[in-house]
NUKEMI-344166 format. One line per field, with one value per residue: x, y, z of N, C-alpha, C in turn; residue number from 1. Coordinates in steps of 0.02 Angstrom, whole numbers, padded with zeros to 5 digits. Layout:
<atoms>
nc1 = [X ...]
nc2 = [Y ...]
nc3 = [Z ...]
cac1 = [X ...]
cac2 = [Y ...]
cac3 = [Z ...]
cc1 = [X ...]
cc2 = [Y ...]
cc3 = [Z ...]
resi = [NUM ...]
</atoms>
This chain:
<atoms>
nc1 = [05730 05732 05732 05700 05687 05671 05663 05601 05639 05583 05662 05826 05982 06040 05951 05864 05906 05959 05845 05856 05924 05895 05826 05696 05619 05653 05562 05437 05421 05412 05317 05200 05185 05133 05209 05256 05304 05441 05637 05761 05914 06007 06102 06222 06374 06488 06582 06565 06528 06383 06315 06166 06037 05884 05732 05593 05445 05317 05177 05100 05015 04989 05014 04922 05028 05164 05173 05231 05359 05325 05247 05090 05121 05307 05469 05593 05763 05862 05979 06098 06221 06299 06398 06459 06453 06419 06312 06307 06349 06258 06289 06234 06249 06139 06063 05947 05854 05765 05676 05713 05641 05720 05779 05865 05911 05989 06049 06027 06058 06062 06072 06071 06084 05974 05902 05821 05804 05811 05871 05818 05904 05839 05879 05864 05897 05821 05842 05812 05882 05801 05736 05613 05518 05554 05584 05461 05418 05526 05489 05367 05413 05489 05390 05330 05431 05456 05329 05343 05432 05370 05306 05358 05421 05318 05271 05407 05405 05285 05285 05411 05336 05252 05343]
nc2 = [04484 04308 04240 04091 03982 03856 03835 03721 03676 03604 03619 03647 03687 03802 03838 03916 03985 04076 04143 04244 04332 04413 04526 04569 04465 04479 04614 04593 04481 04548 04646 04560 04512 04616 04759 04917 05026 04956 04972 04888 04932 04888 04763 04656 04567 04435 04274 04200 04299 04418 04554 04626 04753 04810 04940 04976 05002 04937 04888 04905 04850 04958 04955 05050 05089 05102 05187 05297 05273 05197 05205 05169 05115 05094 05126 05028 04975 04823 04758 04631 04504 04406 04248 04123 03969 03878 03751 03781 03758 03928 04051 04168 04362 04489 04633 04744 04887 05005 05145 05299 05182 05125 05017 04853 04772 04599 04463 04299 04181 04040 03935 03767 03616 03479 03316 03295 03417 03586 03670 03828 03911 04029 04158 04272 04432 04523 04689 04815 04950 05030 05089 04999 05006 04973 04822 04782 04848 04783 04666 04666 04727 04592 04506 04523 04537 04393 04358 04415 04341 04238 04228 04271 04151 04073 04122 04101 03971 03939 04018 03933 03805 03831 03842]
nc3 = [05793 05717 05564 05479 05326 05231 05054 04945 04772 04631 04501 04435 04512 04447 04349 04441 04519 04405 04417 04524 04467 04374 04293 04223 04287 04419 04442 04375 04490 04610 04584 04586 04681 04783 04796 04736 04613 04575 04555 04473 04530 04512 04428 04405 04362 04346 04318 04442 04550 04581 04598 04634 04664 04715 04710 04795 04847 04996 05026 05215 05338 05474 05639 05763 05891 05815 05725 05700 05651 05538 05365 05275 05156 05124 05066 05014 04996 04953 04948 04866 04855 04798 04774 04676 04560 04401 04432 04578 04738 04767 04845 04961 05031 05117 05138 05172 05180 05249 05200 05325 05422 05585 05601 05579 05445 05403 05311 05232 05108 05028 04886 04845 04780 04788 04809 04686 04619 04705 04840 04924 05049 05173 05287 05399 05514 05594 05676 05792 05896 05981 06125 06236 06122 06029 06028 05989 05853 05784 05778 05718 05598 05550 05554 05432 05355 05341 05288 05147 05121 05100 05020 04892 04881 04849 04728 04642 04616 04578 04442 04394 04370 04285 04166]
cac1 = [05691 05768 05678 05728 05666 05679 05614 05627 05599 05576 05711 05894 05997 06065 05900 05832 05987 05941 05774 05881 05989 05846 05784 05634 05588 05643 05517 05356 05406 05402 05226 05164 05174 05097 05255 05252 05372 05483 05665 05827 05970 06091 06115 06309 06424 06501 06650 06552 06524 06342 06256 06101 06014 05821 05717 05501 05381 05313 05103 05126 04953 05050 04972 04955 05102 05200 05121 05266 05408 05302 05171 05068 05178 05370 05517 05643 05813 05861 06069 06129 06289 06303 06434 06448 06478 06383 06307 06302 06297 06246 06268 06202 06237 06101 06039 05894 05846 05680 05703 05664 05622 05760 05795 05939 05903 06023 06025 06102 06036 06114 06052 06117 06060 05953 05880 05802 05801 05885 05833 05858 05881 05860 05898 05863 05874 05776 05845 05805 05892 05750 05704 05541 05457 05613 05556 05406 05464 05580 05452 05317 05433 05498 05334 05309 05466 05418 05273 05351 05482 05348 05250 05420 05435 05249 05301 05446 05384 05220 05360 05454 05303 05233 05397]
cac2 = [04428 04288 04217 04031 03949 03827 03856 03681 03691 03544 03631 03622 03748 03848 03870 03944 04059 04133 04214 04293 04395 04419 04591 04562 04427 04507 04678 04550 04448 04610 04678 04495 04503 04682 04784 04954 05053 04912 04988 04867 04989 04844 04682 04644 04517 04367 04234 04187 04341 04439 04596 04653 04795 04818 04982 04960 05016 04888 04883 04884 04858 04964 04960 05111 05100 05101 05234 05350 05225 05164 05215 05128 05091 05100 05125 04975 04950 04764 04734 04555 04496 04333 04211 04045 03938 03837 03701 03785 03789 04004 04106 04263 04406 04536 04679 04796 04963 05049 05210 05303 05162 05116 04936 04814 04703 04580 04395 04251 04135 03986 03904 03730 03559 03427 03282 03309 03493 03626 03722 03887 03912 04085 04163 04321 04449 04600 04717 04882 04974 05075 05070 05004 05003 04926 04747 04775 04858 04712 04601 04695 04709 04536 04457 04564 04474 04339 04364 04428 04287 04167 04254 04258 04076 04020 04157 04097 03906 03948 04029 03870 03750 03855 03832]
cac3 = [05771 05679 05536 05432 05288 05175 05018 04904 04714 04579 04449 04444 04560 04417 04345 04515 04541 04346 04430 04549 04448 04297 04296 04210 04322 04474 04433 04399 04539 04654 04563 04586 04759 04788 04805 04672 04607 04580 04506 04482 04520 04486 04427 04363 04381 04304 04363 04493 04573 04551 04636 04633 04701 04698 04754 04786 04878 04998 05100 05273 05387 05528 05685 05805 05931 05764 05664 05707 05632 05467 05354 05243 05091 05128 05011 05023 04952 04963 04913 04883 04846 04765 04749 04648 04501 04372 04469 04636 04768 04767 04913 04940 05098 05100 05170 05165 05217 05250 05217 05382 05478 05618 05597 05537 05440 05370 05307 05198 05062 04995 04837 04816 04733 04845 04773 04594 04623 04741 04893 04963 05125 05181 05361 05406 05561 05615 05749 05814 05948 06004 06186 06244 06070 05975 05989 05955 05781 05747 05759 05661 05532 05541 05522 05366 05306 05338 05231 05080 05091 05063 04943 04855 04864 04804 04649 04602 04633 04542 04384 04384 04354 04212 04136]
cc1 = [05729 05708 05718 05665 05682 05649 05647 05583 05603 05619 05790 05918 06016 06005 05858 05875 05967 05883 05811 05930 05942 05818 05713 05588 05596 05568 05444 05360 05392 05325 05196 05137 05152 05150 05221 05321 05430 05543 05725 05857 06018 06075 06160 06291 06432 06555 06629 06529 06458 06311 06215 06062 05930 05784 05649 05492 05351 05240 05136 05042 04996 05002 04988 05014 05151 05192 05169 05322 05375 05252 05127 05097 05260 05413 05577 05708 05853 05913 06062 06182 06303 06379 06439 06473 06425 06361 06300 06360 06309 06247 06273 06221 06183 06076 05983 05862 05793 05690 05661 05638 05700 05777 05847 05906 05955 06028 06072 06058 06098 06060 06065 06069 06071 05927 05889 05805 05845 05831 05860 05858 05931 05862 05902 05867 05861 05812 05835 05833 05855 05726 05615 05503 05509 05582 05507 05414 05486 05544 05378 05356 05462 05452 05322 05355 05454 05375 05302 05411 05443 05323 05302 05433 05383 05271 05339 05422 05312 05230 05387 05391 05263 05286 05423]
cc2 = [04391 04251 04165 04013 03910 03807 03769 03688 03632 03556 03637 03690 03809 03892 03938 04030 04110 04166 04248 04337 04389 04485 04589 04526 04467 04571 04632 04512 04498 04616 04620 04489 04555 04737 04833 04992 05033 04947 04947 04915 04958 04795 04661 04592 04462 04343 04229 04226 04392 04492 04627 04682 04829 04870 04964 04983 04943 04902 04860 04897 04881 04971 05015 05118 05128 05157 05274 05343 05212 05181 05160 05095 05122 05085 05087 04982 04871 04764 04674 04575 04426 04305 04133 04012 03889 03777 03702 03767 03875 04043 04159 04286 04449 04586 04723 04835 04980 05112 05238 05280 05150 05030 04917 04779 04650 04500 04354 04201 04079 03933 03837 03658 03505 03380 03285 03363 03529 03642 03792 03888 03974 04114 04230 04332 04506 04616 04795 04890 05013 05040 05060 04965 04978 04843 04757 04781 04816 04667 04620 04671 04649 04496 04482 04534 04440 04303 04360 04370 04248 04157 04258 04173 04030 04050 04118 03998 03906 03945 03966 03821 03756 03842 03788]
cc3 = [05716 05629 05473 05403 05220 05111 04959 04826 04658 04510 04473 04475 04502 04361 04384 04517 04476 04364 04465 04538 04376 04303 04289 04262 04379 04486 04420 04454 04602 04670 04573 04633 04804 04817 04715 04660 04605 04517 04517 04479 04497 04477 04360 04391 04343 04343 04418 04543 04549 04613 04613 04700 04676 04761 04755 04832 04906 05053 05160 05299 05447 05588 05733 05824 05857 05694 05634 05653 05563 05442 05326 05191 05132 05081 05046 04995 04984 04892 04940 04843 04846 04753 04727 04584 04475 04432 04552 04683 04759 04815 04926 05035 05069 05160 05156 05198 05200 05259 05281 05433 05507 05640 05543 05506 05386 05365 05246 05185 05055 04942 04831 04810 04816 04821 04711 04581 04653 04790 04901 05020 05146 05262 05337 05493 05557 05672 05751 05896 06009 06083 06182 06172 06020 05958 05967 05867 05764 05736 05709 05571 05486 05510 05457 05307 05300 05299 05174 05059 05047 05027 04908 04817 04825 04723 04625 04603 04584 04458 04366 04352 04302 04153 04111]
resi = [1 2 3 4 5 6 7 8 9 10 11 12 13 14 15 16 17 18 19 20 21 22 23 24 25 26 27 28 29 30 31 32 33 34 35 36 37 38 39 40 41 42 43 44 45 46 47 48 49 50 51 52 53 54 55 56 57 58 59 60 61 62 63 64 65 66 67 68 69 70 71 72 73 74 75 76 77 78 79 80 81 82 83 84 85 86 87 88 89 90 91 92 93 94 95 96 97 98 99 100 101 102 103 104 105 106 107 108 109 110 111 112 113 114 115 116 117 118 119 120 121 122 123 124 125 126 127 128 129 130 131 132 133 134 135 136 137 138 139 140 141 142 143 144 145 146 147 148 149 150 151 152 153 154 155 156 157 158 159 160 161 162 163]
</atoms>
């Protein structure tokens, strides 16, 4: 399952890019969005170069067929790997793992200045190898991204206009 979006925000790109390498912010933007157990394991870098690595706990409504594969809460780890410079544009590879479950999933941000503001525009894919009951999986868990992208995006869009 492939999953795009373009997330546009009313502050400047290098603003934007500082929530995503903020600890603090990252760990309320997590708990904001009903994720627990939110722990940064990482977040270096300088000269253009920045990773960050975030572990949580994440609700899943799992539906039978799927019971086997996911429970109710699932433990995440979600690596990026940032590169950029003052002024943008930011682009991120990423990956993240469910512990336990049997799916890929891997994807690619890009931060960069649009108008008066910036956008992101993020791309993801879901895959599972699993016969039979694989797509299904991929797409369970897809839509779930899906979700938390966008609940990501009202957050940090919500963040910005308090600001």
């Amino acid at each position: 399952m492939k999953i795009k979006a373009l997330h546009e925000y009313a502050k400047d790109v290098d603003t934007v890019f500082g929530l995503f390498h903020d600890p603090d912010f990252m760990k309320v933007k997590y708990e904001g969005i009903g994720a627990r157990n939110v722990e940064v394991l990482e977040c270096a870098g300088s000269e253009g170069r920045y990773t960050v690595k975030v572990k949580r706990e994440i609700p899943a409504d799992v539906p039978g067929l799927l019971k086997k594969f996911l429970n109710p809460w699932n433990t995440i780890v979600q690596s990026e790997k940032w590169e950029g410079k003052t002024g943008g544009p930011y682009r991120c590879q990423f990956e993240i793992d469910i512990a336990g479950v049997p799916v890929n999933i891997k994807g690619a941000m890009e931060i960069r200045t649009q108008g008066g503001g910036c956008v992101n525009d993020v791309q993801l894919e879901v895959k599972c190898g699993i016969p039979l009951v694989g797509g299904k999986l991929a797409d369970f868990v897809g839509g779930d991204a899906e979700k938390a992208t966008q609940a990501e995006y009202e957050f940090i869009r919500n963040h910005l206009a308090k600001a």
